[in-house]
VEXTIKOL-402079 format. One record per residue (C-alpha): z, x, y; residue number from 1. Coordinates in Angstrom, 3 decimals, padded with zeros to 6 digits. Example, Ala and Ser with C-alpha at 12.3 -4.5 7.8 and 13.67 -1.06 7.14 Angstrom:
<rs>
007.800_012.300_-004.500_1
007.140_013.670_-001.060_2
</rs>
This chain:
<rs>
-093.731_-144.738_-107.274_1
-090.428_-145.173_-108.646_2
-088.512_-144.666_-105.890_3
-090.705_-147.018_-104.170_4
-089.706_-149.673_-106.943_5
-086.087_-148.622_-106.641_6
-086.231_-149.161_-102.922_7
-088.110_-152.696_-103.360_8
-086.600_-154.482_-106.613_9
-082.999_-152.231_-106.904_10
-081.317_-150.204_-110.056_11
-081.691_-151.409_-113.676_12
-079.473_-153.987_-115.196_13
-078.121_-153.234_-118.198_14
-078.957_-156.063_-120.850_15
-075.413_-156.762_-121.181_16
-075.252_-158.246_-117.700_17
-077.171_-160.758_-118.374_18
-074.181_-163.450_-117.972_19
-073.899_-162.395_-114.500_20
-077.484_-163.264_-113.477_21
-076.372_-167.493_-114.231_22
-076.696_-169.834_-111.612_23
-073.791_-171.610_-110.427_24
-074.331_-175.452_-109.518_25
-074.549_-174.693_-105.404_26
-077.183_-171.830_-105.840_27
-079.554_-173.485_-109.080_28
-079.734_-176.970_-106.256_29
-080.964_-174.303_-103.598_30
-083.354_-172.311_-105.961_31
-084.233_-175.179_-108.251_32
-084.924_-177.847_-105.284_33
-085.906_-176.666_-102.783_34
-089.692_-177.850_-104.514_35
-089.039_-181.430_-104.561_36
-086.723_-181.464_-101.362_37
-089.398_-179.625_-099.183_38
-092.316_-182.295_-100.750_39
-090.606_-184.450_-098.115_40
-092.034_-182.593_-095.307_41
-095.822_-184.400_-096.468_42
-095.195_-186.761_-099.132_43
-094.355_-189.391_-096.723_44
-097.797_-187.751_-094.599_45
-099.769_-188.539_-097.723_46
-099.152_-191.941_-097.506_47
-099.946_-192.720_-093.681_48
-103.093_-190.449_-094.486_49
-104.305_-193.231_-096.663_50
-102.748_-196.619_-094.866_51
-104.397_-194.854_-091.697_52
-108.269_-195.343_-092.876_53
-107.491_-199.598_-092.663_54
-105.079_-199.340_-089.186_55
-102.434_-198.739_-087.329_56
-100.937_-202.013_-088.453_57
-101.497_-200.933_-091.998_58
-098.462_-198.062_-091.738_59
-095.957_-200.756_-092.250_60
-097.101_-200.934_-095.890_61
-095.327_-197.681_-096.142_62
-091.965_-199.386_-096.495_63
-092.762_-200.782_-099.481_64
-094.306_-198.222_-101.032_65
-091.831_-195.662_-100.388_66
-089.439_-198.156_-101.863_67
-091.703_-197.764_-105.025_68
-091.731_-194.010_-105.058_69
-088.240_-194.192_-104.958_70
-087.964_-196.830_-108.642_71
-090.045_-193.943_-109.744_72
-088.016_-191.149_-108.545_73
-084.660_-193.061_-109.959_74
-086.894_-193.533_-113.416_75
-087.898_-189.799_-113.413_76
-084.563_-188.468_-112.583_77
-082.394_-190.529_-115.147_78
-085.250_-189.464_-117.995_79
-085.052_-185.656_-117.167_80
-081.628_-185.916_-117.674_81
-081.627_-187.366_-120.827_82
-084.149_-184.629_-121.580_83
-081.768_-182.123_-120.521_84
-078.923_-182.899_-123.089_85
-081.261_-183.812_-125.685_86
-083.091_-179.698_-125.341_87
-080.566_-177.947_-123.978_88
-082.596_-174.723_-124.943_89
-084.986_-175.509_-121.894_90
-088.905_-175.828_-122.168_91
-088.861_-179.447_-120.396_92
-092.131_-181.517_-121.264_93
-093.278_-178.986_-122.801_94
-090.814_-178.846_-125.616_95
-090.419_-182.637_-125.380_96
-094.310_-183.162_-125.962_97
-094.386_-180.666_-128.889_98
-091.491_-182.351_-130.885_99
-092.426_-185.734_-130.876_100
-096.177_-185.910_-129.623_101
-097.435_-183.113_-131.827_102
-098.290_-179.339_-130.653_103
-101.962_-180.465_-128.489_104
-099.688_-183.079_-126.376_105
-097.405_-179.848_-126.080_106
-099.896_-177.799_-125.326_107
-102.084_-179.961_-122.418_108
-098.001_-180.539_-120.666_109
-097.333_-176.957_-120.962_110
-100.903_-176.184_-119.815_111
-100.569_-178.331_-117.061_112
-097.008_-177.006_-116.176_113
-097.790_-173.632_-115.733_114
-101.029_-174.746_-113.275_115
-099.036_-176.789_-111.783_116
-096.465_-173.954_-110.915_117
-098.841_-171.958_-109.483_118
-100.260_-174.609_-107.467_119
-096.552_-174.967_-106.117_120
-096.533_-171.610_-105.262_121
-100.045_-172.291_-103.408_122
-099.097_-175.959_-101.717_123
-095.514_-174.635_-101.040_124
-096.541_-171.526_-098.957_125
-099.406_-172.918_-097.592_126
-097.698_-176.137_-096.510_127
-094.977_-173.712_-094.476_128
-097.601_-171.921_-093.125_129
-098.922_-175.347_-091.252_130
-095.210_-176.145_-090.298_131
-095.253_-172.584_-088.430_132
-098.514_-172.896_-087.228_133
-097.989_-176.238_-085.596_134
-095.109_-174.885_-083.528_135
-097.501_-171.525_-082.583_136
-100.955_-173.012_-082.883_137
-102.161_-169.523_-081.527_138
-101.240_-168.379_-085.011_139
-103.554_-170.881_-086.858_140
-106.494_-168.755_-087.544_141
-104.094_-166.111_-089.098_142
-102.988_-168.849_-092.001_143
-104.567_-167.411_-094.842_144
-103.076_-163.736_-094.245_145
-099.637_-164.917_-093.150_146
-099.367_-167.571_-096.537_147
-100.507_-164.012_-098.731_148
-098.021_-162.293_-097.243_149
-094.892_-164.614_-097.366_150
-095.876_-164.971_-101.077_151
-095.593_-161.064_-101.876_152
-092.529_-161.280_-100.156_153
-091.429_-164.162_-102.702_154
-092.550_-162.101_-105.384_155
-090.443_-159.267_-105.178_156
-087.510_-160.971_-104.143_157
-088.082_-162.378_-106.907_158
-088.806_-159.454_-108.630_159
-085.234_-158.704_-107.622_160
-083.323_-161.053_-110.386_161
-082.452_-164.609_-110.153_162
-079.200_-164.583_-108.395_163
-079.679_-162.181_-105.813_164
-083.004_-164.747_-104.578_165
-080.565_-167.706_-104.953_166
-078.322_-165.880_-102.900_167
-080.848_-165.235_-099.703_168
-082.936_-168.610_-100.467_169
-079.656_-171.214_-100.586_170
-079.061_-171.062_-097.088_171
-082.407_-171.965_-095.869_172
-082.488_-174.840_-097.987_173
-079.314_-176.280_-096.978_174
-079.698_-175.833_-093.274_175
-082.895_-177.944_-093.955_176
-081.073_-180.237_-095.160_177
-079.036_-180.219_-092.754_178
-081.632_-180.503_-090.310_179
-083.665_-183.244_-091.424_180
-079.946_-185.325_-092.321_181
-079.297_-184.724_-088.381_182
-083.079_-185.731_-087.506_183
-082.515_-188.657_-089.529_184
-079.229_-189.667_-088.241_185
-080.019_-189.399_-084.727_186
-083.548_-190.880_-085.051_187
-081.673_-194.053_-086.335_188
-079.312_-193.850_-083.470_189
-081.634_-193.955_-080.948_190
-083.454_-197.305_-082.708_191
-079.950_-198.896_-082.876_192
-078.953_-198.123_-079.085_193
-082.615_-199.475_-078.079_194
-083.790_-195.832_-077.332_195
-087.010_-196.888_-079.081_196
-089.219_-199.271_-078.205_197
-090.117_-202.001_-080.896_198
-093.481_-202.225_-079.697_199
-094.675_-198.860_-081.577_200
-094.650_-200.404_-085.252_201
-096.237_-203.428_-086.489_202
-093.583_-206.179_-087.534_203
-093.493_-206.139_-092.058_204
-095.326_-208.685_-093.131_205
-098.243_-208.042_-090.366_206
-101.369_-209.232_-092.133_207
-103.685_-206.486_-091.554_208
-107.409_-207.286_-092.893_209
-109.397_-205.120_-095.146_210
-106.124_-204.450_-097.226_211
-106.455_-204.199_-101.021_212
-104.225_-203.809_-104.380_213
-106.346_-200.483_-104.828_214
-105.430_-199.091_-101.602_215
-102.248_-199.338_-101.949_216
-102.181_-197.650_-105.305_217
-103.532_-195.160_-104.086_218
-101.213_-194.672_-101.091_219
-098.814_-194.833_-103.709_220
-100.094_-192.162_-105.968_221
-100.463_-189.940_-102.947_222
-096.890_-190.252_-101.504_223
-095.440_-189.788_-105.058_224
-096.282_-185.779_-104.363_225
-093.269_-186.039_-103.065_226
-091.952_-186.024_-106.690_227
-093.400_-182.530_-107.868_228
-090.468_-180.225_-108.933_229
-088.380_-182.775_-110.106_230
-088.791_-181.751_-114.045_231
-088.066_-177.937_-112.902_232
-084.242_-178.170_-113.464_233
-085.206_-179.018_-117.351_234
-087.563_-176.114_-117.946_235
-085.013_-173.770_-116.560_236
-081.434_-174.861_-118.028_237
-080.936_-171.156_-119.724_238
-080.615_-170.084_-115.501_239
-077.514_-171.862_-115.679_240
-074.118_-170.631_-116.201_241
-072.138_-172.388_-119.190_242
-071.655_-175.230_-119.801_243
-075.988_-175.089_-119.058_244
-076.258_-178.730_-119.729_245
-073.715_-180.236_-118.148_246
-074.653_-178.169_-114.610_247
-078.126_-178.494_-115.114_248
-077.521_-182.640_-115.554_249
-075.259_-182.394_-112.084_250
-077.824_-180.497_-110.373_251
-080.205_-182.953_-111.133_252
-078.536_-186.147_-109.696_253
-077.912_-184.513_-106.320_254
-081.286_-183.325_-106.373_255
-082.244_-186.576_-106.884_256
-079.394_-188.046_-104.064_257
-080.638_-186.229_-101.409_258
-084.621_-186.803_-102.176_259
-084.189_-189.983_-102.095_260
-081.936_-189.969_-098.451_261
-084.162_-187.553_-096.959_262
-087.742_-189.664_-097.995_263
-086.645_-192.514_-097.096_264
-085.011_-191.348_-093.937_265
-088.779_-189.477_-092.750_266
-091.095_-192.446_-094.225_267
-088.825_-195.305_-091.789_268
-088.631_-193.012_-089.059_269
-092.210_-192.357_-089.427_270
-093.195_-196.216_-089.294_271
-090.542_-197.487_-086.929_272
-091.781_-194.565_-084.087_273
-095.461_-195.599_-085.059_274
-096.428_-191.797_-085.767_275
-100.046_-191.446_-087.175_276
-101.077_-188.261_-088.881_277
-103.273_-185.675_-086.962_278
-105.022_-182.516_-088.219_279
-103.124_-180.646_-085.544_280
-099.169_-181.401_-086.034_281
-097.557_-182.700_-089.084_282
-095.645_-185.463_-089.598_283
-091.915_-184.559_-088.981_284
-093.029_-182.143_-085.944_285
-093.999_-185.661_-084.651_286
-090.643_-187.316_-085.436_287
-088.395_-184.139_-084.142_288
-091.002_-184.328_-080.686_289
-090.203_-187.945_-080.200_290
-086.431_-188.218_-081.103_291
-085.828_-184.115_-079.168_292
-088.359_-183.315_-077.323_293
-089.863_-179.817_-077.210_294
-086.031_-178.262_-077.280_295
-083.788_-175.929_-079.377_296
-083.625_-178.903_-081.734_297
-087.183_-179.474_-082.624_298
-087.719_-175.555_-083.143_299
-084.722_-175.390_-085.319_300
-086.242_-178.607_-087.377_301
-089.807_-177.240_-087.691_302
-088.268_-173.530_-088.499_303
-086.113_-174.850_-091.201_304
-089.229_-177.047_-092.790_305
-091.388_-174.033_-092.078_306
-088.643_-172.030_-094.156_307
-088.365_-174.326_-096.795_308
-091.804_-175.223_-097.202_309
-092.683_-171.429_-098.150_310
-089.293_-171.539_-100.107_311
-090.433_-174.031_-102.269_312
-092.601_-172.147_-103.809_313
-089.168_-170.308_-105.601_314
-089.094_-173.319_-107.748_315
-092.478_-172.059_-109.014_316
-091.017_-168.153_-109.859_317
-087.699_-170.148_-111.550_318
-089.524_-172.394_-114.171_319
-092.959_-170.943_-114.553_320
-091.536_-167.559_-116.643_321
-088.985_-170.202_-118.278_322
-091.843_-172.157_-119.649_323
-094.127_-168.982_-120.248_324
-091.364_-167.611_-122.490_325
-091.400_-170.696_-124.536_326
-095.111_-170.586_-125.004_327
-095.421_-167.073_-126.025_328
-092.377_-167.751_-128.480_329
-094.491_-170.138_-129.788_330
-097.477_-167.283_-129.824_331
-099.748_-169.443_-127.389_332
-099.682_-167.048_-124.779_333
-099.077_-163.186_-124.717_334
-095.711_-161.472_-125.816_335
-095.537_-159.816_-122.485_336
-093.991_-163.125_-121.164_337
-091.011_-162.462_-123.242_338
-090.104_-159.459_-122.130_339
-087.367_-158.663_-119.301_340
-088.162_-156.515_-116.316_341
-085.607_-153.957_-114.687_342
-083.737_-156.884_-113.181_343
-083.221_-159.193_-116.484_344
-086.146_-161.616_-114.984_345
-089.168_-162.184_-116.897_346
-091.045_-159.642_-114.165_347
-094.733_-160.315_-116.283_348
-094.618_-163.988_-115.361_349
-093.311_-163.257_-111.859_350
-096.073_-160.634_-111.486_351
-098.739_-163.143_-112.884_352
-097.673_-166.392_-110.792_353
-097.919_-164.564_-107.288_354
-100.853_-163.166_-108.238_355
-102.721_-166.272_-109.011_356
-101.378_-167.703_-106.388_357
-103.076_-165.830_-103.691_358
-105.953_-165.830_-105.312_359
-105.757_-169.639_-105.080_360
-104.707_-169.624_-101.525_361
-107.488_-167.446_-100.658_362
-109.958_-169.724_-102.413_363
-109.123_-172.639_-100.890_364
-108.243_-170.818_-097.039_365
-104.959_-172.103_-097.012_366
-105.788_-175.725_-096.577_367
-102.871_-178.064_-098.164_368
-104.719_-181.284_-098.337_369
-107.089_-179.632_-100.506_370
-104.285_-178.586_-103.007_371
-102.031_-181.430_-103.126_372
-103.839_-183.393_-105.161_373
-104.361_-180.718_-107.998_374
-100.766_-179.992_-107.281_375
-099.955_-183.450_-108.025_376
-101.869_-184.931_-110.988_377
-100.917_-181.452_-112.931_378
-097.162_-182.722_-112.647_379
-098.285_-186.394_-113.233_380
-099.849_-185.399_-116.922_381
-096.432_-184.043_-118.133_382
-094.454_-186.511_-116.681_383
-096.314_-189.163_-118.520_384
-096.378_-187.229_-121.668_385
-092.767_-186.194_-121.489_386
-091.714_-189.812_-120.848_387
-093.727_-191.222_-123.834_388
-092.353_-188.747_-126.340_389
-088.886_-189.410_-125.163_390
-089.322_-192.793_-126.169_391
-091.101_-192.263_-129.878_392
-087.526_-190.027_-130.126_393
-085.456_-192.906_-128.977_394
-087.577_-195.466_-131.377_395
-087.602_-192.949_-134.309_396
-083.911_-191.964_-134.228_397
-082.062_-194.821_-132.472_398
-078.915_-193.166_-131.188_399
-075.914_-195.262_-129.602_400
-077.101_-196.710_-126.460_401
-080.775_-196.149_-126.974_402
-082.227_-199.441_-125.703_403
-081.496_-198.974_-122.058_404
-082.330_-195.030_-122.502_405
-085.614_-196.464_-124.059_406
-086.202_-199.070_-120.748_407
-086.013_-195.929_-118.590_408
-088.601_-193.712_-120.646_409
-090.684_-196.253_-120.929_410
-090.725_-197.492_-117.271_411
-090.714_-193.692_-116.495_412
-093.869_-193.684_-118.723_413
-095.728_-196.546_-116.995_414
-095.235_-195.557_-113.390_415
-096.232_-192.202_-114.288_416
-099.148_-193.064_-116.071_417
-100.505_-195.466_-113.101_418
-099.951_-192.685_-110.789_419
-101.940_-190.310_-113.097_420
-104.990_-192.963_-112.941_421
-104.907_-193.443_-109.455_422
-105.497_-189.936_-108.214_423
-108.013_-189.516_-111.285_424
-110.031_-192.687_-109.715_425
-109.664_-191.930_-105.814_426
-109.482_-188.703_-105.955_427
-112.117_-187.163_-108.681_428
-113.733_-185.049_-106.486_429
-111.029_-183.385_-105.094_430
-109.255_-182.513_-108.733_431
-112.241_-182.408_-111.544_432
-111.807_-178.390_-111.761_433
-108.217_-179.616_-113.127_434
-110.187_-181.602_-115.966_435
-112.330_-177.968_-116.490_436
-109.483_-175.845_-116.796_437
-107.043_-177.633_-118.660_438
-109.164_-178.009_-121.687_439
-110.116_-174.251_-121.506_440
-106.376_-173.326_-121.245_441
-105.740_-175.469_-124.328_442
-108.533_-173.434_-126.209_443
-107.199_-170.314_-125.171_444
-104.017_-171.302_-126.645_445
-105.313_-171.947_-129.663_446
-107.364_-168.578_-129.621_447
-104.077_-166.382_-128.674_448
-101.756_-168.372_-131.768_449
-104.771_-167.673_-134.300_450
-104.869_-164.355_-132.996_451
-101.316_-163.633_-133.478_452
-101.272_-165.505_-136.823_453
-104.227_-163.210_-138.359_454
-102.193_-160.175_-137.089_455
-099.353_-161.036_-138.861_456
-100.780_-162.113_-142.476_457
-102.872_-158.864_-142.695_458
-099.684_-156.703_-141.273_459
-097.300_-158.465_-143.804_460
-096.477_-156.006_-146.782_461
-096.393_-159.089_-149.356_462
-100.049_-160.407_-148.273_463
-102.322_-156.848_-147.253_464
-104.041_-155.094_-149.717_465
-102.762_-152.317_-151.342_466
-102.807_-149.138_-149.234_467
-105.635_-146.545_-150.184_468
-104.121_-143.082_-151.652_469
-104.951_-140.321_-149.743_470
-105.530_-136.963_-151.108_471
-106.833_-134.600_-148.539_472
-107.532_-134.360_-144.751_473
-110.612_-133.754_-143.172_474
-110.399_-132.291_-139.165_475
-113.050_-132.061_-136.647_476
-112.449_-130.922_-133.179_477
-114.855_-131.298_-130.301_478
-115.038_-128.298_-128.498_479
-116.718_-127.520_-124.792_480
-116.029_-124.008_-125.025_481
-113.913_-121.202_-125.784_482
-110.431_-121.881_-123.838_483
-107.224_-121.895_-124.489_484
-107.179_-125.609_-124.441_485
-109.357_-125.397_-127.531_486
-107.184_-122.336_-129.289_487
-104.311_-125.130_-128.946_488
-105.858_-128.026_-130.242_489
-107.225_-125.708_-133.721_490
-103.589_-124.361_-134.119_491
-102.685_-127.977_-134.206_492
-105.363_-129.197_-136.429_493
-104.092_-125.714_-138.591_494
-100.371_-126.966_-138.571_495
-101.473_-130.581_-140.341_496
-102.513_-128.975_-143.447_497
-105.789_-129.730_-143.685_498
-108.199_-129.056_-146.197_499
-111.103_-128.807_-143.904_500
-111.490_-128.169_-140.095_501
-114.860_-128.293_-138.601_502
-114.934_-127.205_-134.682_503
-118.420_-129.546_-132.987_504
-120.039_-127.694_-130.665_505
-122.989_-130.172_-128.272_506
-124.814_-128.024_-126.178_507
-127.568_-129.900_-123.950_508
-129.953_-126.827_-124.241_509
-131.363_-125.006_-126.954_510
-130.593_-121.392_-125.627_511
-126.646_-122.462_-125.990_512
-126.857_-123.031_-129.903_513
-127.033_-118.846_-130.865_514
-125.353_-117.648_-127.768_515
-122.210_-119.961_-128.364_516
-122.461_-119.188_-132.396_517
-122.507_-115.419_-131.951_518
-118.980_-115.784_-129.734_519
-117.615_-118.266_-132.052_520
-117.732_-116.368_-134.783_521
-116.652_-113.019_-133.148_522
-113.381_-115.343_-132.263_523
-112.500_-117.730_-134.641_524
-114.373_-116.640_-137.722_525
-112.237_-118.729_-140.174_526
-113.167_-122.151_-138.864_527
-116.302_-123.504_-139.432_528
-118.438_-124.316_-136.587_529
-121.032_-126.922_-136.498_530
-123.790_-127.231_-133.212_531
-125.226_-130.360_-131.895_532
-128.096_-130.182_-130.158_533
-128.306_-133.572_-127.372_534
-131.593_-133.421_-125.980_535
-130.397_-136.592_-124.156_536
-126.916_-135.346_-122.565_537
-124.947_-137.415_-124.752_538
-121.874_-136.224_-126.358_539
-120.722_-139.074_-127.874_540
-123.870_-140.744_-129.836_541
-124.526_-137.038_-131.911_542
-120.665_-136.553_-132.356_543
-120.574_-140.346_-133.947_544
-123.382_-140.030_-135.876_545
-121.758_-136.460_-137.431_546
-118.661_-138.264_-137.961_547
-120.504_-141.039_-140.027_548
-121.795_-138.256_-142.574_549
-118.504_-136.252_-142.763_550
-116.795_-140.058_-143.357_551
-119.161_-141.196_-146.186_552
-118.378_-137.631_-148.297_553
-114.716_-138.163_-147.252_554
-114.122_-142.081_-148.588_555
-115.676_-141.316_-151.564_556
-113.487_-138.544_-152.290_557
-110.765_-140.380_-151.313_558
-110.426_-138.312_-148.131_559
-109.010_-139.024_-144.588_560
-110.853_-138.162_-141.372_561
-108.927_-137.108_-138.441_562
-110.610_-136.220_-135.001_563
-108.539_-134.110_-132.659_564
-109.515_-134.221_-129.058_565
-108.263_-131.249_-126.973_566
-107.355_-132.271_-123.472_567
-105.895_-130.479_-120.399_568
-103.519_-131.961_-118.019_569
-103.633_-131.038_-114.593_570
-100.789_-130.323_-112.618_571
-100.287_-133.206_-110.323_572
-102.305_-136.411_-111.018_573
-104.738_-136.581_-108.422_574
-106.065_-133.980_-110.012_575
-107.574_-135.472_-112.610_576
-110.341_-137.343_-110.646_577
-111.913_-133.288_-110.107_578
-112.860_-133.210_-113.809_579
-114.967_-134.817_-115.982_580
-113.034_-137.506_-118.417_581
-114.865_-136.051_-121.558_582
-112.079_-136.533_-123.756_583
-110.631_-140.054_-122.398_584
-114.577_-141.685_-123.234_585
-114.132_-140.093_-126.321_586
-110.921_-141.697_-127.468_587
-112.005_-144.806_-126.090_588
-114.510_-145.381_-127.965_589
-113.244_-143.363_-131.405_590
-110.293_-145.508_-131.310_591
-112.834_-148.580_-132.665_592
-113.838_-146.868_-135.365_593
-112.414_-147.931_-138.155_594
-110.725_-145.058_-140.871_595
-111.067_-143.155_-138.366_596
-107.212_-141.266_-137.162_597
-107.662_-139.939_-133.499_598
-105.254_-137.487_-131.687_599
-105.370_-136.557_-129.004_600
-103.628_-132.273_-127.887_601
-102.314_-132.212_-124.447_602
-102.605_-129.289_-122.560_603
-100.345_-129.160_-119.371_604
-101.764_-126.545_-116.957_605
-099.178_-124.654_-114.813_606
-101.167_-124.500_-111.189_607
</rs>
């Protein structure tokens, strides 16, 4: 096995090469984007989804509304980077929430984060699964096996430390980019040189009956999935070589730059070609059909937004330990989070987030419009808590120039907030388990922090109670037989100085009791033996009930009662499912009891 996890994750990392595992600028855009870039691929989908239930002549609504995503993108982006010099340590909404909200607005936007990265995971994957399967529809009914496996790959590349995935990942991401840039550019081409007939689109301003205000909102709400990974830069600022802040701030405006080009480049392709969504090809397989054709050019397209798609879900393995690590700092969540793996990652969270995340893709068989919109109102609850607290900071400190920073927050706030209500309205059905969990995370939050609290006060030399003097030791040994294992395991118990050993014989049939006394006393006369008749082939209820008398004499005389459990080891491991785990029952449940010291005597066997 380790071998194995030398072959798959590499050597150690020594702790002081921890500088080495930064991101620069080039490779945190690639690891830390690629979320929010690939959203393009069906944010702009989402929207013609909804338009599409009115008419055809209803798509040209999605001008304005992407127009509206973007106000909201341009809000979001210029908050988050505020957010990022403000808490430079990292933590995003979450730490934003906390300071100025109050720990439960922390905790529901730190709740909803780490969901919400899993569900990238999820949505990512499975939405780059659809991308391949719409070039190779023969693979289609193999969705749910292929998305599981391209996430285990994820994991232990991730596994593998952060800049060694930044390394592989950046080049898919920017050859999307690439990709859709060119799709866009020559898509736009064709419509200039009259390549494309005007006839496909209805005119803006088309009046199209059966329109309403709540429809729209809702289109709007749907196509802003488009923004989910945006806040991801801010939870993961530590990932960035020095100066953090300053490169984390940079990486967030061309994140922001090219989301914008690239969603408004697919959402007026998609309207001015007339493409309406189908169950069978997605959106930009559409666009690159009409503007390539079935060519070199349309493969590369859907490859790269195949690539990406699954890619994404790296945004998820970059913020999600980030934020965990902050949490269980905090003591909401278990230490394990804080703790770095072979690589310098935090391998628990990685471990955690792929797991969940094909247990979620399995649940839901793979199907991304089932997932988006959890995906998306998780991120929509932190956004609109994260803006809100920035602005009771602004308000409560006023810093130079905090009016306009104030305007941003608190447009930021709005928008976020109306998106938040839209997909609660229209889409209730589809998200109420979010409403089930959340609240249950929060309590088990709240559970793990008392937990870790009560630890501490009765562990704390100033607060416990004074220690009980001990004066003597009390041993008993449960023995099966006469063996060597047991001859080990009294010359142990000998060796602690006790002023009592008592050897427990349980014998499951009367003839045993004299038979096994007689030898005992022929070979260990000078420890006392004590027999156990179990008339109902239980070892454990006699020997507990024998250590409750021997415990009561031994508290009152101040006395301290130690069990020692002999145990062989078999040679190699497999072994061990050949014999009877006596001893490993034993110390499971001893270790409960309380004054009660268990110890367990190894004995290795040599064949």
């Amino acid at each position: 096995m380790a071998a194995l996890k030398r072959l798959l994750i590499g050597r150690p990392l020594k702790s002081n090469e921890l500088g080495e595992q930064k991101l620069n600028k080039k490779k945190a855009l690639a690891i830390l984007s690629s979320d929010a870039l690939s959203s393009v691929a069906y944010g702009p989908e989402q929207i013609l989804l909804v338009l599409i239930t009115i008419s055809g002549a209803a798509l040209w609504y999605s001008i304005p509304i992407g127009i509206g995503v973007l106000v909201l993108l341009t809000a979001l982006v210029l908050s988050y980077r505020q957010i990022i010099y403000a808490y430079p340590q990292g933590g995003g909404a979450y730490v934003v929430s906390k300071e100025n909200l109050g720990i439960l607005p922390g905790l529901i936007a730190g709740g909803s984060l780490l969901v919400d990265y899993i569900l990238t995971v999820a949505v990512s994957v499975s939405a780059g699964t659809d991308a391949l399967t719409s070039a190779f529809p023969a693979l289609h009914e193999h969705k749910v096996a292929i998305a599981v496996t391209f996430v285990i790959l994820l994991t232990i590349l991730n596994l593998r430390g952060v800049t060694e995935s930044a390394t592989v990942l950046a080049y898919p991401v920017y050859l999307f980019v690439f990709a859709l840039l060119l799709l866009i550019v020559v898509g736009i081409y064709n419509i200039l040189t009259g390549h494309v007939s005007p006839e496909l689109h209805a005119p803006i301003g088309t009046p199209v009956a059966g329109i309403s205000l709540f429809l729209l909102l809702r289109a709007f709400a749907s196509g802003s999935s488009a923004l989910t990974g945006v806040e991801a830069i801010s939870n993961a600022i530590p990932n960035f070589k020095d100066p953090a802040p300053k490169n984390a701030a940079r990486t967030l405006m061309a994140m922001g730059i090219l989301l914008a080009v690239l969603f408004s480049g697919i959402v007026f392709l998609a309207y001015y070609l007339g493409i309406t969504p189908t169950a069978q090809e997605t959106v930009v397989s559409q666009i690159a059909n009409q503007t390539f054709g079935r060519n070199i050019m349309y493969f590369f397209i859907q490859g790269t937004t195949a690539l990406i798609l699954i890619l994404a879900a790296n945004t998820g393995y970059s913020a999600f330990p980030l934020l965990a690590v902050n949490l269980a700092k905090d003591k909401f969540i278990p230490r394990m989070f804080t703790a770095r793996g072979d690589r310098l990652g935090y391998s628990n969270g990685i471990l955690i987030l792929g797991l969940l995340s094909i247990l979620l893709i399995i649940a839901f068989h793979g199907q991304t419009e089932h997932l988006i919109p959890l995906y998306a109102v998780g991120v929509f609850i932190p956004f609109t808590l994260s803006q809100t607290g920035m602005m009771l900071k602004w308000i409560r400190e006023k810093p130079a120039g905090w009016v306009p920073k104030l305007v941003i927050n608190t447009i930021g706030a709005l928008i976020s907030l109306t998106v938040f209500l839209m997909f609660f309205m229209t889409k209730f059905m589809q998200v109420w388990p979010f409403f089930i969990f959340l609240p249950f995370m929060v309590y088990l939050f709240y559970s793990i922090k008392k937990h870790y609290d009560a630890v501490g006060e009765q562990l704390r030399i100033t607060t416990c109670e004074p220690s009980v003097e001990i004066k003597g030791n009390v041993v008993i040994v449960p023995v099966s037989g006469i063996t060597h294992v047991v001859e080990h395991s009294l010359n142990y118990a000998k060796s602690l100085s006790a002023d009592q050993i008592i050897a427990v014989y349980i014998p499951f049939e009367r003839e045993e009791l004299s038979r096994f006394d007689e030898k005992w006393k022929k070979w260990r006369p000078d420890v006392r033996l004590v027999t156990l008749h179990s008339p109902y082939r239980s070892i454990i209820h006699p020997l507990s009930k024998f250590i409750d008398t021997i415990q009561r004499k031994a508290t009152e005389s101040q006395y301290q009662v130690t069990v020692v459990i002999p145990q062989f080891i078999p040679k190699k491991s497999w072994q061990n499912l050949l014999h009877n785990q006596t001893s490993f029952m034993l110390r499971a449940y001893l270790l409960y009891r309380k004054d009660v010291i268990v110890t367990t005597v190894p004995y290795h066997l040599k064949k």
